[in-house]
C-alpha positions as a Markdown table, in Angstrom:
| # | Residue | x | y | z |
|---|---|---|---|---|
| 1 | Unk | 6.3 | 28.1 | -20.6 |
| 2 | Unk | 8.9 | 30.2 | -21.3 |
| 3 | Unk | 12.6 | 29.7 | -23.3 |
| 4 | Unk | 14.2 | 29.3 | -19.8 |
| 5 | Unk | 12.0 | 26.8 | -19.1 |
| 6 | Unk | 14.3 | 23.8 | -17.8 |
| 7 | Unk | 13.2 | 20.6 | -19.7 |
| 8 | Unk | 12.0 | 18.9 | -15.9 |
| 9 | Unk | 9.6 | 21.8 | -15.5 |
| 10 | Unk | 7.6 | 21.6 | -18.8 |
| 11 | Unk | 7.3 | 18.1 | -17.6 |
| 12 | Unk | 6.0 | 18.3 | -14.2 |
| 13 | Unk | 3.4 | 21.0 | -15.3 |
| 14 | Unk | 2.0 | 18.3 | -17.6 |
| 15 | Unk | 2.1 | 16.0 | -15.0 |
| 16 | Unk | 0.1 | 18.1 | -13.0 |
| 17 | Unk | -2.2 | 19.7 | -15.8 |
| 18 | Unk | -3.2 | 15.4 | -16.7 |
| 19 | Unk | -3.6 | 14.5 | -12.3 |
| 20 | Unk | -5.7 | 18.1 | -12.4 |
| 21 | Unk | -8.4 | 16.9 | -15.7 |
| 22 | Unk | -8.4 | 13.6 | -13.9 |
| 23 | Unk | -9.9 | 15.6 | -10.7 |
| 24 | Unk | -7.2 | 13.9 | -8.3 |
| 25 | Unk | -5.2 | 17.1 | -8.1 |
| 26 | Unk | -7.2 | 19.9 | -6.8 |
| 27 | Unk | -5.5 | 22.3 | -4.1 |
| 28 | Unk | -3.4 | 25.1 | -5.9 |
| 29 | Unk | -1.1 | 24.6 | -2.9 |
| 30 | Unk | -0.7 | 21.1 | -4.0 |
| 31 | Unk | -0.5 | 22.0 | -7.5 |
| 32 | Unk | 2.3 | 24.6 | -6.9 |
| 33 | Unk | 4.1 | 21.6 | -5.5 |
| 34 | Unk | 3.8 | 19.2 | -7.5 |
| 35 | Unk | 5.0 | 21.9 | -10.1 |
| 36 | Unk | 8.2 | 23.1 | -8.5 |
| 37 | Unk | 9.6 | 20.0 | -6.8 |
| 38 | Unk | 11.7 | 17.9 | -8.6 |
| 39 | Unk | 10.9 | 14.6 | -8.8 |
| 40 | Unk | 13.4 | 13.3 | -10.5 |
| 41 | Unk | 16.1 | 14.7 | -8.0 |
| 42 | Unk | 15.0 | 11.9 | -5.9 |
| 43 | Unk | 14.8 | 9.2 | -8.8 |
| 44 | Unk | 18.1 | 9.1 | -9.9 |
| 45 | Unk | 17.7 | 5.9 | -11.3 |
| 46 | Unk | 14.8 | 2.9 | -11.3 |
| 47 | Unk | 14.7 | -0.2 | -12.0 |
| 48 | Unk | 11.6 | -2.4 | -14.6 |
| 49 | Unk | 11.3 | -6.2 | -14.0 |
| 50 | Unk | 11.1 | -7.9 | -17.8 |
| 51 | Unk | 8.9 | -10.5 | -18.7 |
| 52 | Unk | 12.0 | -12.9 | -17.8 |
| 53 | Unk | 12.1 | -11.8 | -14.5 |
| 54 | Unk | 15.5 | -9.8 | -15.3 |
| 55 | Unk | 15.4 | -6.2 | -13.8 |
| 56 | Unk | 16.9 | -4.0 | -16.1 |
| 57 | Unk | 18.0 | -0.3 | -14.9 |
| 58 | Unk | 17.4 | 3.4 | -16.3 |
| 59 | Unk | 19.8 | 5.5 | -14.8 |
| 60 | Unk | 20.2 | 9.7 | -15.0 |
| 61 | Unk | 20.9 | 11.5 | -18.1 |
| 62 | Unk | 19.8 | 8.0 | -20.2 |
| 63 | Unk | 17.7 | 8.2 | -22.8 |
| 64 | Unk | 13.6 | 8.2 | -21.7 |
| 65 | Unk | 14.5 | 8.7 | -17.9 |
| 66 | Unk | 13.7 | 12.0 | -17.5 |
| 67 | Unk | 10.2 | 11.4 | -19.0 |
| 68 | Unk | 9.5 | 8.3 | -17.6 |
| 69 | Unk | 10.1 | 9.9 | -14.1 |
| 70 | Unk | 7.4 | 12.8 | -15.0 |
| 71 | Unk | 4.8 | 10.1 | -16.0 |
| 72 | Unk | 2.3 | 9.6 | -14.3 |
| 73 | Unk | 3.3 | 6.2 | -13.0 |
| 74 | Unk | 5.2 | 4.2 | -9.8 |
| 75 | Unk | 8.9 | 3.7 | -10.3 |
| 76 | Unk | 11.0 | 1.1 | -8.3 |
| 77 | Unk | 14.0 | 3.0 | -7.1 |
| 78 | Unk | 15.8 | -0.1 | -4.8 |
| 79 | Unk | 16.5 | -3.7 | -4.9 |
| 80 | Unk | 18.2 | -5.9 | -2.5 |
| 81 | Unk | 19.7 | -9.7 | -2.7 |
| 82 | Unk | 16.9 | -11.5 | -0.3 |
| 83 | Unk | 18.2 | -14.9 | 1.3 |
| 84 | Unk | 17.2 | -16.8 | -1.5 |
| 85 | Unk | 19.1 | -15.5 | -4.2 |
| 86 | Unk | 16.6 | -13.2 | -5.8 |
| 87 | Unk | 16.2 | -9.4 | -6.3 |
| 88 | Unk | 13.5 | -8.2 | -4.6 |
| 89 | Unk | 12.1 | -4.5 | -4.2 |
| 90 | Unk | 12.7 | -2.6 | -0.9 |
| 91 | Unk | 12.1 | 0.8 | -2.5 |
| 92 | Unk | 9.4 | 2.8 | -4.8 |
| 93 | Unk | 8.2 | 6.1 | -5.6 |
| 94 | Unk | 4.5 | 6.0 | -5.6 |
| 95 | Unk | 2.5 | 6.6 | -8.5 |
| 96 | Unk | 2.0 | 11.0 | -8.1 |
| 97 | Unk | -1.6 | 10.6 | -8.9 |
| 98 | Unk | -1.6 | 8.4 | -5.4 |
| 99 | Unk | 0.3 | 10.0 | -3.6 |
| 100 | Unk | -1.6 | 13.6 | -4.6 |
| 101 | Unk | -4.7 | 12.2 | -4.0 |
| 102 | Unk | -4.0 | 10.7 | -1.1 |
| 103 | Unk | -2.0 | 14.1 | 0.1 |
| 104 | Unk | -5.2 | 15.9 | -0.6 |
| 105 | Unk | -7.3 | 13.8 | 1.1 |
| 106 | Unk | -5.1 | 14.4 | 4.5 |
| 107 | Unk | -6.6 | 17.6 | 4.3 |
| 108 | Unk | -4.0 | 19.6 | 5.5 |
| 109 | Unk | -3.9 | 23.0 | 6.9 |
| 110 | Unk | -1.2 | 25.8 | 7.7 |
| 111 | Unk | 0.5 | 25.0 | 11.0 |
| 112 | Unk | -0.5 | 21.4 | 10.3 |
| 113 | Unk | 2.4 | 19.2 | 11.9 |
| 114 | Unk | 2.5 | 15.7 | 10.1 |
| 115 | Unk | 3.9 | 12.1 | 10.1 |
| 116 | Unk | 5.0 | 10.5 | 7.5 |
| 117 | Unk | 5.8 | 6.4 | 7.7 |
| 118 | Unk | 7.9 | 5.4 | 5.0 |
| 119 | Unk | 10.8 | 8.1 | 3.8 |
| 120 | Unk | 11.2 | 5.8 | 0.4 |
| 121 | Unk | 13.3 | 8.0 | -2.2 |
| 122 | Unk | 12.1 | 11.5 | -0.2 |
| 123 | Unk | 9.7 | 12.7 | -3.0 |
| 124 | Unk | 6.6 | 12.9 | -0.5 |
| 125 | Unk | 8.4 | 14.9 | 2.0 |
| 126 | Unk | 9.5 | 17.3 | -0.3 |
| 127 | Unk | 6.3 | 18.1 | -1.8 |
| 128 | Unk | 5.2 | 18.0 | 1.8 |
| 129 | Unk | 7.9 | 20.6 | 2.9 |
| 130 | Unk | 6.6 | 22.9 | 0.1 |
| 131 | Unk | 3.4 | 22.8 | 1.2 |
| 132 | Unk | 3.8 | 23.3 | 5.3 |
| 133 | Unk | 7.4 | 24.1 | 5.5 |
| 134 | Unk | 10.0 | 21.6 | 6.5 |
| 135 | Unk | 10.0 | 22.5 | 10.2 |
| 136 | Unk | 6.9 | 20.8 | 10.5 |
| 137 | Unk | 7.4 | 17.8 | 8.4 |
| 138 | Unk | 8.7 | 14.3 | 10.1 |
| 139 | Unk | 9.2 | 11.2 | 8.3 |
| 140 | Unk | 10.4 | 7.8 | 9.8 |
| 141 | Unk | 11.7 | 4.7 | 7.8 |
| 142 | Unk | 13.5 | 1.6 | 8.5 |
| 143 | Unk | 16.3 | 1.8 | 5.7 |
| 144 | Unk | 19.1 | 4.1 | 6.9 |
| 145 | Unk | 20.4 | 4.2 | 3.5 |
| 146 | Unk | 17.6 | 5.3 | 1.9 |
| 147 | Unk | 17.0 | 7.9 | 5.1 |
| 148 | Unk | 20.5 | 9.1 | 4.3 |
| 149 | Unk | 19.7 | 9.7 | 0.2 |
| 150 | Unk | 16.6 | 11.6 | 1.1 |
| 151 | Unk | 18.3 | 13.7 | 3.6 |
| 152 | Unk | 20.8 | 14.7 | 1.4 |
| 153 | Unk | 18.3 | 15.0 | -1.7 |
| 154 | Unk | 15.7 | 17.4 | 0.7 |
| 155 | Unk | 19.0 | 20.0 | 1.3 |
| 156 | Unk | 19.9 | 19.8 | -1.4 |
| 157 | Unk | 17.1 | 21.4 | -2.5 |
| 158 | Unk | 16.9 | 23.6 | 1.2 |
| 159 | Unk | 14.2 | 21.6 | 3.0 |
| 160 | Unk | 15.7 | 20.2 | 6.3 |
| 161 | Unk | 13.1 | 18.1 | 7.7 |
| 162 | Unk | 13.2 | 15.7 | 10.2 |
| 163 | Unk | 14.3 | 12.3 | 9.4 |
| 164 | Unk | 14.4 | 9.1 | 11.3 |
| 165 | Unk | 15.7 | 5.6 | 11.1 |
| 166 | Unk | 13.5 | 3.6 | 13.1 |
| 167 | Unk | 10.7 | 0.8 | 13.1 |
| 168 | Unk | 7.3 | 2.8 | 11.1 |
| 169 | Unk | 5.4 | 0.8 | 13.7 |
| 170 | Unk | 6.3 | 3.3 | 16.5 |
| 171 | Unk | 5.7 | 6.8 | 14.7 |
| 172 | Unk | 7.6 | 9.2 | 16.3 |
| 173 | Unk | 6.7 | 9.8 | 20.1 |
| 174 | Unk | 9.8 | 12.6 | 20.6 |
| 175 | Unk | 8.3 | 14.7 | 18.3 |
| 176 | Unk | 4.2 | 14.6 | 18.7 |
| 177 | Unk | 1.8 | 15.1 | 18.9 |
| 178 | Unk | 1.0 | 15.2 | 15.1 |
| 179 | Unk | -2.3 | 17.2 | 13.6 |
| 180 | Unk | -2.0 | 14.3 | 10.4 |
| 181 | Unk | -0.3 | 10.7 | 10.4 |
| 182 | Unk | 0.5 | 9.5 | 6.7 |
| 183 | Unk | 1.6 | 5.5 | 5.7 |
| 184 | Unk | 3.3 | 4.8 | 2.3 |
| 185 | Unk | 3.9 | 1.6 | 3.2 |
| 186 | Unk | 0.9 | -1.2 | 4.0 |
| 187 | Unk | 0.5 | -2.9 | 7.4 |
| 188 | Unk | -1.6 | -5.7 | 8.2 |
| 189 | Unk | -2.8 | -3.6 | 11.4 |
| 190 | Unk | -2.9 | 0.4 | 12.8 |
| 191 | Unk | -0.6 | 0.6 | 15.2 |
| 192 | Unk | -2.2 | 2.1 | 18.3 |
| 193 | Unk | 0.9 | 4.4 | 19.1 |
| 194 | Unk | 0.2 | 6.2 | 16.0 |
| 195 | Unk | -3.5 | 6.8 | 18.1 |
| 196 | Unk | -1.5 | 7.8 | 20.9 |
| 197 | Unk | 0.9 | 10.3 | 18.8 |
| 198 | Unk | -1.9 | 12.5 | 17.0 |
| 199 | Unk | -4.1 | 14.8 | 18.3 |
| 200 | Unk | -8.0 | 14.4 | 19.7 |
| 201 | Unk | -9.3 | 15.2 | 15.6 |
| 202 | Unk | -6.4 | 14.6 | 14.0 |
| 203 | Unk | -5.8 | 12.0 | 10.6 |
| 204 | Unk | -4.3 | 8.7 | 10.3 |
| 205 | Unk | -4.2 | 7.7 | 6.5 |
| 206 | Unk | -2.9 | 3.8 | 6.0 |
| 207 | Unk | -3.0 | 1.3 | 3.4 |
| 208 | Unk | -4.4 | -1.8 | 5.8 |
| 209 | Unk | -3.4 | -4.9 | 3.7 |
| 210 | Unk | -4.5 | -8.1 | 6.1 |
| 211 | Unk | -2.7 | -10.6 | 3.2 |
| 212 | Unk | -1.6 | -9.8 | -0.2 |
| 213 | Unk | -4.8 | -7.2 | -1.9 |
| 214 | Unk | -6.9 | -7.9 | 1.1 |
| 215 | Unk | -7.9 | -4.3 | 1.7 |
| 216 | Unk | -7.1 | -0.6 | 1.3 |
| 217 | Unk | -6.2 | 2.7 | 1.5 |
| 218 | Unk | -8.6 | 3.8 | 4.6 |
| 219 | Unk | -8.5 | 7.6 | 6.6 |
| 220 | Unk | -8.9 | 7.4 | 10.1 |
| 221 | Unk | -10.4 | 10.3 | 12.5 |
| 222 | Unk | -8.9 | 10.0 | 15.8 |
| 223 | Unk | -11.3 | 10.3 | 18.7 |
| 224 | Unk | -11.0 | 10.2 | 22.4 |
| 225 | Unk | -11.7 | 6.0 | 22.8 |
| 226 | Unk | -11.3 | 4.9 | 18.9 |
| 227 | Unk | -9.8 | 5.4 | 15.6 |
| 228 | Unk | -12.8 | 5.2 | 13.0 |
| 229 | Unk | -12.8 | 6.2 | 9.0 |
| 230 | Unk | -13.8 | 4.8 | 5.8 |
| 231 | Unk | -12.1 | 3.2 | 2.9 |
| 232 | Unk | -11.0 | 5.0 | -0.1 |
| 233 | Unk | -13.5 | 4.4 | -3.0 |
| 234 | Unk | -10.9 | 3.5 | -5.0 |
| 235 | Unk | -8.1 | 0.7 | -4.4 |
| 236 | Unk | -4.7 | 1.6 | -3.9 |
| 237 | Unk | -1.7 | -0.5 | -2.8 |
| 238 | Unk | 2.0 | 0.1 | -1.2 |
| 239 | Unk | 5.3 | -2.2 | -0.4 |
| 240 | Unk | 4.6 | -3.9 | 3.1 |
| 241 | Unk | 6.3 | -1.9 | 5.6 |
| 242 | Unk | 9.7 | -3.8 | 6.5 |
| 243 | Unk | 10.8 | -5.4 | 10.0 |
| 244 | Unk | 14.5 | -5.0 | 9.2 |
| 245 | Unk | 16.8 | -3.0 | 7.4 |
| 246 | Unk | 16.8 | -6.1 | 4.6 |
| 247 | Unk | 15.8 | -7.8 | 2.0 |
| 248 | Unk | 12.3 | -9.5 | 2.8 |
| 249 | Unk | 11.9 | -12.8 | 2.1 |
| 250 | Unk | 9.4 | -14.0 | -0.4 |
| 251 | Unk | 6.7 | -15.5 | 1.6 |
| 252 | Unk | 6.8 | -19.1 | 1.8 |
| 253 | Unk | 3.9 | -21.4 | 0.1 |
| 254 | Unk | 2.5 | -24.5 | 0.1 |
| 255 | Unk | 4.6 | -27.2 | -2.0 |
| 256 | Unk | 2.8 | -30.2 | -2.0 |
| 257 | Unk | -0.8 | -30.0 | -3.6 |
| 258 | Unk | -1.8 | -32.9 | -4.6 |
| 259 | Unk | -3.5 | -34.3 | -1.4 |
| 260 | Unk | -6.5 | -32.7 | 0.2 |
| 261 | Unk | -10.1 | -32.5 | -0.5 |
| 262 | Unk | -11.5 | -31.9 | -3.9 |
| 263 | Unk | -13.8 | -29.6 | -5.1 |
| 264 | Unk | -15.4 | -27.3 | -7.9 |
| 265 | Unk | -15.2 | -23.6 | -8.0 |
| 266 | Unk | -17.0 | -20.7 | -10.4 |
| 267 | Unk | -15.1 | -17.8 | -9.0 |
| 268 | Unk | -12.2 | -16.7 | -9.9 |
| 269 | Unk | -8.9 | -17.4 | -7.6 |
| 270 | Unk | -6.5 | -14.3 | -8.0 |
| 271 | Unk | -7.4 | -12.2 | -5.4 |
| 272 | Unk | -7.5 | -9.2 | -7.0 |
| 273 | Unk | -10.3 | -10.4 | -9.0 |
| 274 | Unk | -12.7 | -9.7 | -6.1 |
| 275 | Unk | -11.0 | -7.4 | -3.8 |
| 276 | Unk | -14.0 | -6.6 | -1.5 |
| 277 | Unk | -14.7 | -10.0 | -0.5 |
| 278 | Unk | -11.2 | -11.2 | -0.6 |
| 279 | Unk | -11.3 | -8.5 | 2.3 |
| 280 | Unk | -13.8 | -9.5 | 4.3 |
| 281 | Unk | -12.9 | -13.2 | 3.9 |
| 282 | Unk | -9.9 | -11.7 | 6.5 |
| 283 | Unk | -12.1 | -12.0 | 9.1 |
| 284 | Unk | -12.5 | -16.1 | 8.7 |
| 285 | Unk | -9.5 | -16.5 | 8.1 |
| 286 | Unk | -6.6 | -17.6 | 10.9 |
| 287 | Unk | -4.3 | -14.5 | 10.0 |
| 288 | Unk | -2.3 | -14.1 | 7.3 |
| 289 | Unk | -2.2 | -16.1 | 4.6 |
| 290 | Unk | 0.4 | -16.4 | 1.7 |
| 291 | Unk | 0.3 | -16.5 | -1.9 |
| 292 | Unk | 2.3 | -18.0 | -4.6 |
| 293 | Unk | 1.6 | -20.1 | -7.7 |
| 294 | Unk | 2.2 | -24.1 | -8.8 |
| 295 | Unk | 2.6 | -25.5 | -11.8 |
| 296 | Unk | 2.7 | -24.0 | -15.6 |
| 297 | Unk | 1.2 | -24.0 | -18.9 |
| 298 | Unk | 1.4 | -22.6 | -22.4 |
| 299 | Unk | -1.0 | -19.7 | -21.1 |
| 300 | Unk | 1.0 | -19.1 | -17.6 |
| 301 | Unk | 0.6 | -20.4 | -14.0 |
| 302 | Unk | -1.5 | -23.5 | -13.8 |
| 303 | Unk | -2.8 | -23.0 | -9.7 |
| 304 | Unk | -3.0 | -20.1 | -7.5 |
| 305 | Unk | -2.1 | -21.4 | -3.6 |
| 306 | Unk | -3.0 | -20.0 | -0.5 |
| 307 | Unk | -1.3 | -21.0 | 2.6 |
| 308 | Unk | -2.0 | -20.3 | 6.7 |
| 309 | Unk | -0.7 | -20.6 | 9.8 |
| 310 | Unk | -1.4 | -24.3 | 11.4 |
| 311 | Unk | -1.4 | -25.8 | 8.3 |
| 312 | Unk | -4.0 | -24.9 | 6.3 |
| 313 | Unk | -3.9 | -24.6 | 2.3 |
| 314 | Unk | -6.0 | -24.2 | -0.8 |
| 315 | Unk | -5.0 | -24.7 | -4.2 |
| 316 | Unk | -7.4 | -23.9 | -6.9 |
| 317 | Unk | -7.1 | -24.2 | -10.9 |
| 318 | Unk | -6.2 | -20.8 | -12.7 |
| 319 | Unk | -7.9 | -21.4 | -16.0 |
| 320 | Unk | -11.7 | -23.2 | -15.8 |
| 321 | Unk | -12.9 | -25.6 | -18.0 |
| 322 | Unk | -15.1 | -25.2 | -20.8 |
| 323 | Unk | -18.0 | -25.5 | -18.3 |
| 324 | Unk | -16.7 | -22.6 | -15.8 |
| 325 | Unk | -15.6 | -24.8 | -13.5 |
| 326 | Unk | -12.4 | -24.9 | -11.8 |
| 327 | Unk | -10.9 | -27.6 | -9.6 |
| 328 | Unk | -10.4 | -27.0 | -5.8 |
| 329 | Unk | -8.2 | -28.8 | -3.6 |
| 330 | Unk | -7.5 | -27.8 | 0.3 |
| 331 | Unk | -6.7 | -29.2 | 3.4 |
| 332 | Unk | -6.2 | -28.1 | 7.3 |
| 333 | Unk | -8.2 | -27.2 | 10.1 |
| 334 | Unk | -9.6 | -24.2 | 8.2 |
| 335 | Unk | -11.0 | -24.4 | 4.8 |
| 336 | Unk | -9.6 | -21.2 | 3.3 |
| 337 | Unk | -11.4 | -21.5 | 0.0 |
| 338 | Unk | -14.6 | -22.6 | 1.6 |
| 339 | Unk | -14.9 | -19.7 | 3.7 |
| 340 | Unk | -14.2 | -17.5 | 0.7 |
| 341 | Unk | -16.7 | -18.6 | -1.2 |
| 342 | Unk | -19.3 | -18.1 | 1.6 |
| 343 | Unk | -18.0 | -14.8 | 2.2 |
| 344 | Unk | -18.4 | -13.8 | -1.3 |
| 345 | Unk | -22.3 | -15.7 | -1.6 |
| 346 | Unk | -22.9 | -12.9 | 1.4 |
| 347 | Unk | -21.2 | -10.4 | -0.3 |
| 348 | Unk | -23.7 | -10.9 | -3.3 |
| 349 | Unk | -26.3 | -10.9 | -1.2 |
| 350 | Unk | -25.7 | -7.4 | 0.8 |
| 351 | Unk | -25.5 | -5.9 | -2.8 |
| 352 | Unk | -22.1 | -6.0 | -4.0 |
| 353 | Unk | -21.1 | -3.3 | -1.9 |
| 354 | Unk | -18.1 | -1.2 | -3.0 |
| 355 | Unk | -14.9 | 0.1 | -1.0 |
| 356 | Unk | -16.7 | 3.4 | -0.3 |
| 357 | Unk | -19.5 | 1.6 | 1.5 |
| 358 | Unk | -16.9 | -0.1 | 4.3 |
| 359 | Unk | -15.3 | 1.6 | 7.3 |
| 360 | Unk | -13.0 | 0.5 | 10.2 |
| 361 | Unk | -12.8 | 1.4 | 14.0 |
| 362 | Unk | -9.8 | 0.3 | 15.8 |
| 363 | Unk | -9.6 | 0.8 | 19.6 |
| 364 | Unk | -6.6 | 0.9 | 21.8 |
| 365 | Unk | -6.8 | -3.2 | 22.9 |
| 366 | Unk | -5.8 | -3.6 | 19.1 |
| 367 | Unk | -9.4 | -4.7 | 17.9 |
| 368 | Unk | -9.8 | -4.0 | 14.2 |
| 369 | Unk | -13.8 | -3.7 | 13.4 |
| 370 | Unk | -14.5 | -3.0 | 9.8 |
| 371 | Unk | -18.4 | -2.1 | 8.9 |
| 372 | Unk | -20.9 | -1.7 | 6.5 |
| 373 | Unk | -22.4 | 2.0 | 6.1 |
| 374 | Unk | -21.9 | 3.1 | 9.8 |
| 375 | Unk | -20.0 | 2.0 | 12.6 |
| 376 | Unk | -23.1 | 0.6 | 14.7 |
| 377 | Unk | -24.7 | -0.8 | 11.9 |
| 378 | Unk | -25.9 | -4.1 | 11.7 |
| 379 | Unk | -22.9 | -5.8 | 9.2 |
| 380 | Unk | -20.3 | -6.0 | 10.9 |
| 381 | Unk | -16.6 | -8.1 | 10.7 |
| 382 | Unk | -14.1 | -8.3 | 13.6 |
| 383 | Unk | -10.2 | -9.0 | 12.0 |
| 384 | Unk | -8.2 | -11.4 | 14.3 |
| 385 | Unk | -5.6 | -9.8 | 16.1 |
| 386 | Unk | -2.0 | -9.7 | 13.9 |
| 387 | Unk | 1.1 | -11.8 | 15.8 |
């Protein structure tokens, strides 16, 4: 570094000197821009949720926003009034260290034309522009004003890609076909018109999320009959993509608990406390289910609920007794936690297998095959069809 050094710059290179010892930033390309675009021209302000629930705001030239923007951490940059009177986040800017790492993994070349679902603050595009040049850089996302702040943020800086407001759903057909398709947003499902808008060889890289943590980051090679890649060894989440230009709603659960059968449980009901399983339990399960809490006590929550379409439920105790124990109640034509629990027993006994173990083949009728190892292998689990 040098006396002229501006302040944002000795900050990004230690950004990218910690995602480079952690081995998630290896390209020099991708160094260079991670280096020399500025993220915090496209977080001009963000927003932290207290333990309250009150979101309190950072805004430019503040003290500690500058640093916290070249930490190596996910900001929420936009919230919105949903129907129910609460704030609720439409907007991030992913964690770098995900977004390089998953940027690297794309493997992109020079020429490489890609897709990018989700425009967010404009951060990705920019480093994406650096790195191919803006002419061949597209990026779709459902929030005209946020398309409108990135736009104005990329020129300003002299990057002029091209920027959509549309439905992430249905890519970008005008302007394929793409050599790499890239999702910062999750979707319960790969939309077969990506498929249809990269080229024979080409990558698709989504965050599949079937219900809330219930799967991952996976990188898809696109054949002539199939889509068909592994998950990333490491789990990595994103905002569900959005179906309007609006708030979402907070996902409706079950309210009444107290009827249903009863039942004793050793594992652990949070989802995220077994995310492999919790995946593969997707497969039993009759689509997406939500996920809310019931109840309190001194140390928090007192139940984690899961609810599904046709009336299904579970409700199981957060906290076990001193035995291990803790109490299940459900009721409907599926019994959610029962089929989690024998999902998890085979889980156990197939080894534990990790993320890096699973893949997933989608073919154009929408079938969604994840599978152990290889794709003909003999552990396989079909997801239901989504809507």
């Amino acid at each position: 570094m040098t006396a002229t050094t501006a302040p944002w710059q000795e900050l990004a290179h230690r950004l990218a000197d910690e995602m480079a010892a952690e081995s998630v930033l290896c390209t020099p390309a991708w160094r260079a821009a991670v280096q020399e675009i500025p993220r915090h021209v496209f977080v001009p302000r963000f927003y932290v949720q207290q333990s309250g629930g009150e979101w309190v705001e950072t805004a430019e030239g503040e003290e500690g926003w500058l640093e916290a923007v070249y930490r190596n951490q996910p900001l929420i940059t936009a919230l919105a009034v949903a129907s129910n009177g609460n704030r609720v986040t439409v907007s991030s800017s992913t964690k770098p260290g995900l977004m390089v790492r998953m940027l690297e993994a794309l493997d992109v070349r020079d020429g490489h034309r890609v897709l990018e679902i989700g425009t967010g603050t404009g951060y990705n595009a920019g480093l994406l522009s650096h790195r191919l040049g803006a002419e061949r850089v597209f990026s779709v996302d459902i929030g005209a004003g946020l398309v409108d702040s990135a736009r104005d943020r990329l020129a300003g800086l002299g990057f002029e890609p091209t920027l959509s407001v549309a439905h992430g759903a249905g890519g970008m057909p005008e302007h394929g076909p793409f050599d790499r398709i890239i999702a910062t947003c999750s979707l319960p499902a790969v939309p077969w018109d990506w498929a249809e808008q990269v080229r024979e060889g080409g990558l698709v890289l989504v965050d599949i999320k079937r219900s809330v943590h219930a799967g991952n980051l996976v990188l898809l090679t696109r054949h002539a009959d199939r889509l068909e890649g592994r998950f990333f060894p490491r789990w990595a989440g994103f905002m569900a993509i959005r179906d309007a230009d609006e708030a979402p709603d907070s996902a409706s659960v079950v309210d009444d608990i107290r009827a249903g059968n009863r039942s004793t449980t050793y594992l652990e009901p949070l989802p995220w406390s077994s995310l492999v399983p919790w995946f593969l339990t997707q497969a039993r399960l009759p689509g997406e289910l939500t996920f809310g809490y019931r109840g309190v006590t001194e140390h928090g929550p007192e139940w984690a609920v899961f609810g599904a379409c046709g009336g299904s439920w579970c409700a199981v105790r957060i906290r076990p007794d001193d035995a291990g124990r803790r109490e299940v109640r459900q009721d409907g034509p599926v019994k959610l936690w029962d089929e989690f629990e024998a999902t998890f027993k085979m889980w156990e006994v197939l080894g534990r297998p990790d993320w890096d173990r699973l893949g997933l083949t989608v073919t154009p009728d929408g079938f969604h095959q994840v599978w152990l190892d290889e794709p003909d292998g003999d552990f396989q689990w079909s997801l239901p069809p989504v809507g």
